[in-house]
N, C-alpha and C positions, 0 to 999 in steps of 0.2 A: 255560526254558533248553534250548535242544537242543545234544547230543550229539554231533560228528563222527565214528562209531571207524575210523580208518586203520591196520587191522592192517599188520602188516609197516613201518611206515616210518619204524619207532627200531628198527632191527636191533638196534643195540648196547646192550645194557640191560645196564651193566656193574654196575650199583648192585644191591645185593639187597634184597628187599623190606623184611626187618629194620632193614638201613642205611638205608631211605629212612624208616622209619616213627621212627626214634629220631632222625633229623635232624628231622625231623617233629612231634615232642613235644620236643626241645630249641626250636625257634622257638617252640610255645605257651607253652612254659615264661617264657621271656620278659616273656611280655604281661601288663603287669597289669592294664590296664581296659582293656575292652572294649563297640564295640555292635555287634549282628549281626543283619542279617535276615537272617529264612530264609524259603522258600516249602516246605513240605511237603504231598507227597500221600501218602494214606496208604487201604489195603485192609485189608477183614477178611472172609473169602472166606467164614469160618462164619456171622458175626452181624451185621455193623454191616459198613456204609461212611462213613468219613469222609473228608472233604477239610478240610482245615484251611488256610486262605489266608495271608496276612503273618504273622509271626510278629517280634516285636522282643523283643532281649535284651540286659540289659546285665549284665556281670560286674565286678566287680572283686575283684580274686586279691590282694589287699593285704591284704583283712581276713578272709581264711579262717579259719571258724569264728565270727565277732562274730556277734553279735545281731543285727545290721545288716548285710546283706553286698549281692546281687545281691539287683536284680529283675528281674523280665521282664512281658509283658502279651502275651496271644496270642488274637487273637479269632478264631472258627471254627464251624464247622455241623458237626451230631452227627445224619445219617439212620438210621434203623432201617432195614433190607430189605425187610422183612414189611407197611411200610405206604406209603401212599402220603407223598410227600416236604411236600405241601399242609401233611400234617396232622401233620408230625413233626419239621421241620425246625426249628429255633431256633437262635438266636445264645449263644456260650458267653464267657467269657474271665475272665483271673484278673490280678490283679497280688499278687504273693505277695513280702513283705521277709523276705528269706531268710537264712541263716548259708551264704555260699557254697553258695545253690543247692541244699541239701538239702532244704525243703522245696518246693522247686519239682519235685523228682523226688514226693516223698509225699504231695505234698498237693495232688494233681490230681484232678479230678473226670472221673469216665466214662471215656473210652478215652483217655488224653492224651499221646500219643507224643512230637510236637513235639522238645521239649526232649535226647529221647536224638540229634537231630542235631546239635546247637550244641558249639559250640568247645568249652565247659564239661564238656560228654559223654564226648570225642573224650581232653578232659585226665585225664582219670578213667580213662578202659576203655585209653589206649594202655600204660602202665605194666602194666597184668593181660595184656594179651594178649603183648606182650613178657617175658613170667616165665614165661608156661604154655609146658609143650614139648609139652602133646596139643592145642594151638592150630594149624592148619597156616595157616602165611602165604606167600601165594603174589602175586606179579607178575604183572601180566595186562597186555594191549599197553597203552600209552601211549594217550594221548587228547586228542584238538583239541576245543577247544570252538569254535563258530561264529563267536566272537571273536578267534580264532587262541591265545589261552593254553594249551598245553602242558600237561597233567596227568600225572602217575603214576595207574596205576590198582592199588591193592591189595586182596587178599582172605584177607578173615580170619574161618577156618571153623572151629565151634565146633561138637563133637560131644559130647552128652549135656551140656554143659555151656550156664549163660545167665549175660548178664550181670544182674548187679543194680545197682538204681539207682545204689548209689553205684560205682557203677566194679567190684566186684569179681565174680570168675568163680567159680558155685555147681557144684558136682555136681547134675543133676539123677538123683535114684536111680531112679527108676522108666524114665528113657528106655531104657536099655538101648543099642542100638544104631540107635533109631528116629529121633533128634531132634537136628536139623541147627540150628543159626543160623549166617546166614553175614552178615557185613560188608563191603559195599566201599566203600573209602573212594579219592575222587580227590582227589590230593593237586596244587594246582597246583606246577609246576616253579620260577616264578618265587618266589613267598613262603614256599613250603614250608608253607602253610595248607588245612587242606583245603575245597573246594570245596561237594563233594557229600559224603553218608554214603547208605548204600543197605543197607535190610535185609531178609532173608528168612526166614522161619520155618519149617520141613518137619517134619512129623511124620508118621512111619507114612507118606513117600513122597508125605504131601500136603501142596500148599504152603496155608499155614493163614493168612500175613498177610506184608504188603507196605508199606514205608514208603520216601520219598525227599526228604531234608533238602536242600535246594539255598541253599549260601549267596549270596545277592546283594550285600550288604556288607558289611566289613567297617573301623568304623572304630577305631582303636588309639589315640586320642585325643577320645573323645567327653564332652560335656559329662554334666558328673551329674547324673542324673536326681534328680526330687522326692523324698525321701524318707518326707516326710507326704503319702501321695497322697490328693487331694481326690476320694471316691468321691461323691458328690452333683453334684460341678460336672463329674464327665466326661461328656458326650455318648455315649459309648457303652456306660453305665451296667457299667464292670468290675466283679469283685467280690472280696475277701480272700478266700481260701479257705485253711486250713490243715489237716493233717493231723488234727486234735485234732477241727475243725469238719464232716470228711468222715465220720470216724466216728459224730459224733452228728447228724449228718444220716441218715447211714443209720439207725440206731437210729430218728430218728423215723418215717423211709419208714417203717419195717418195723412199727414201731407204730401206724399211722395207717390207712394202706394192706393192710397183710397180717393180723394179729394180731387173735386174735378176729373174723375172717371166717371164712364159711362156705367149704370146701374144694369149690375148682371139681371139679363130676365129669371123670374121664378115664378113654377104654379105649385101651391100650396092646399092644402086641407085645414079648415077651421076644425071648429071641436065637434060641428054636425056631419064631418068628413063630405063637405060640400068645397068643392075646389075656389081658390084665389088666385089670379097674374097679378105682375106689377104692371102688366099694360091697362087694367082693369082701374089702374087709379093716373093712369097718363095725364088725364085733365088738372090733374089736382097737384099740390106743394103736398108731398107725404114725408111727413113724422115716423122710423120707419126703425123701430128695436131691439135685436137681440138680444134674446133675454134666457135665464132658465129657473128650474126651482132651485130655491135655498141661497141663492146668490140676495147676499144681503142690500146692493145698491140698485140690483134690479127691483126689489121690493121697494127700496126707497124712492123710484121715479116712479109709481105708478098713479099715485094722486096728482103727481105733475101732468103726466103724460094725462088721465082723464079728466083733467080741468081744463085745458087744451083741446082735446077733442069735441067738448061741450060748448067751448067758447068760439071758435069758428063755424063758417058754412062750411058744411059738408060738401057741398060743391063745388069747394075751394082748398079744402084742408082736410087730412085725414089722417089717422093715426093704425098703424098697425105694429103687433109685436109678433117674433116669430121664436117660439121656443127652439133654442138648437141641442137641447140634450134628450138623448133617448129617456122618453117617461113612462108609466102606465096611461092611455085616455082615461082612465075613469081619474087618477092621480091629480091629472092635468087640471082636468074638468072642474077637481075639487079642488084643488089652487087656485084657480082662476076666479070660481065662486066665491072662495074663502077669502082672497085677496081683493075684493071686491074690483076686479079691474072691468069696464066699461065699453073697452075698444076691442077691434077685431084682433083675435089671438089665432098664430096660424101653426103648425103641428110638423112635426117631420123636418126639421130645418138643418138636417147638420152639414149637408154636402152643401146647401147655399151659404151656409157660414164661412164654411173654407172658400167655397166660391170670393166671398167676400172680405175673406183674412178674419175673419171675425179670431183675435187674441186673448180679448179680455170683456167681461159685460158687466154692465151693457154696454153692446155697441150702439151709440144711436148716431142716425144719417138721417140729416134732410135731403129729399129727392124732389127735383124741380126738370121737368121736360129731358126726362130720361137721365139725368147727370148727376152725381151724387154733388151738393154745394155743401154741406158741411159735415164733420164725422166728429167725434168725441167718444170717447169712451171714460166710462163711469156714470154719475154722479150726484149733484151734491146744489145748493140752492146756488149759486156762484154759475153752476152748468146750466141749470131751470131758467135764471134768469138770462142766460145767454142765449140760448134756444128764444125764448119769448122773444126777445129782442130781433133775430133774426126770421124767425116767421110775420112778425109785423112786417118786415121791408120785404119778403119775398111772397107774400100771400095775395 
């Protein structure tokens, strides 16, 4: 879909961005069933590029909250950076029977943006961002699309704050004054639907990630779809995937794959570019993190991880985290500062993450006489106290 923008040639933008966005979610309001393609392209400037092709969704807003509600199917390619695309490249897709689309937000696998473009998104986050007054919503010129359809163009910039899946707007504590997301949304003039949704993510000044939802259609009378989906007889072999199933999928990776292996060696640089081995803590039970900026649950284990570090001997226990996303040193430095974290932070880690499958972070491992004994990824007071638990019996 290409873009036309003709600044200057709706001088008269008597509509403010507010009144067009609540005209806006009054027409979604409306619709109860719907189907929508999207084409979504989407960056990850740290770790991953994906592009994710068709996307088909269908909602219906009549049974919010049933058992039964939306489905959608989205198939898509998942490249890693770091390898060649020959050897990394595969085909994904889900069809998930949703209670209005809740699991379709939690119960994605790998990087699954998609869906934060869809009408269903737009009906959720426009109600949060019309309530918030640290929300700035701003009008930006109008816009022709190549078709000649008319858009509104708006932009809604979210400081320190993100949204969450289901529509509502968090404090994130640790940004401080670092951490941008902004929205734009074109709204076409004629339906008062939006078009496009357009996202960006800035942290520390760097843009971290890039997505653009482009609706192609939209139909408001569409037939309803199968609701026993025959996954055997699809040709393009989808899969259920739910939140429940994501979880213990990862549990098995991490069992399978990391657990009770031998701990890949790595030499590292702190933040004085003074080198670090993991033979350099052989003596000791290491507590042992990947982590990066802006990752909201690595921020949340770090008073764990430095109450831990303080409460052991050091010649028995030790704590180190290893950033695995490309940063500025000076960025890092001042994350690290800012985050008041306590323990050795080591720099340059991205090729030991793959080393280590590192998927999702935090990854944290305990390592005990070379051998990885336990991996977890995430988490959350439930994880803390299980960590605690098992460095008491392995310490």
């Amino acid at each position: 879909m290409i873009l036309l923008f003709i600044p200057g040639i709706y001088a008269c933008q008597d509509e403010s961005a507010e009144k067009i966005l609540k005209r806006t979610l009054a027409e979604i309001e409306k619709i109860k069933t719907v189907e929508q393609i999207l084409v979504t392209e989407f960056r990850d400037s740290s770790n991953y590029f994906m592009k994710t092709d068709t996307s088909v969704y269908y909602f219906d807003f009549r049974k919010a909250g049933a058992a039964s509600g939306a489905k959608y199917h989205c198939p898509g390619t998942l490249i890693p950076a770091e390898a060649s695309p020959v050897d990394c490249t595969y085909e994904f897709a889900k069809v998930v029977d949703t209670g209005y689309g809740r699991k379709a937000y939690e119960g994605s696998k790998l990087f699954y943006f998609p869906i934060f473009g869809s009408i269903d998104a737009v009906r959720r986050f426009l109600p949060s961002f019309l309530a918030d007054s640290t929300i700035q919503i701003k009008r930006l010129n109008d816009t022709v699309f190549n078709d000649g359809r008319e858009h509104y163009q708006i932009r809604c910039l979210l400081m320190n704050r993100c949204l969450q899946p289901g529509g509502d707007i968090a404090l994130v504590s640790y940004a401080e004054d670092h951490l941008r997301f902004s929205y734009d949304l074109l709204i076409e003039k004629e339906s008062r639907l939006p078009s496009v949704v357009i996202y960006n993510y800035t942290y520390l000044n760097r843009s971290n990630q890039w997505w653009k939802a482009s609706t192609t259609r939209y139909d408001l009378t569409p037939p309803e779809p199968d609701r026993l989906w025959n996954i055997s007889a699809n040709p393009l072999n989808y899969i259920s995937y739910t939140e429940e199933e994501r979880l213990a999928d990862a549990e098995e990776r991490l069992r399978t794959q990391i657990l009770n292996t031998p701990a890949v060696p790595w030499e590292l640089p702190d933040l004085m570019d003074n080198r670090h081995s993991l033979d350099d803590f052989s003596e000791k039970l290491l507590l042992l993190e990947f982590f990066y900026m802006g990752c909201g649950n690595c921020h949340r284990s770090f008073p764990f991880l430095n109450r831990v570090k303080e409460q052991y001997d050091s010649r028995r226990f030790d704590v180190v985290g290893i950033n695995f996303v490309q940063s500025e040193a000076d960025q890092l430095k001042r994350y690290v500062r800012e985050s008041g974290i306590r323990f050795l932070v080591l720099d340059n880690g991205a090729q030991t993450a793959i080393r280590y499958k590192v998927s999702a972070a935090p990854l944290i491992l305990l390592i005990k006489d070379g051998s990885i004994i336990h991996a977890v990824e995430g988490y959350n007071e439930e994880i803390g106290a299980e960590l605690l638990e098992l460095i008491e019996l392995h310490i």
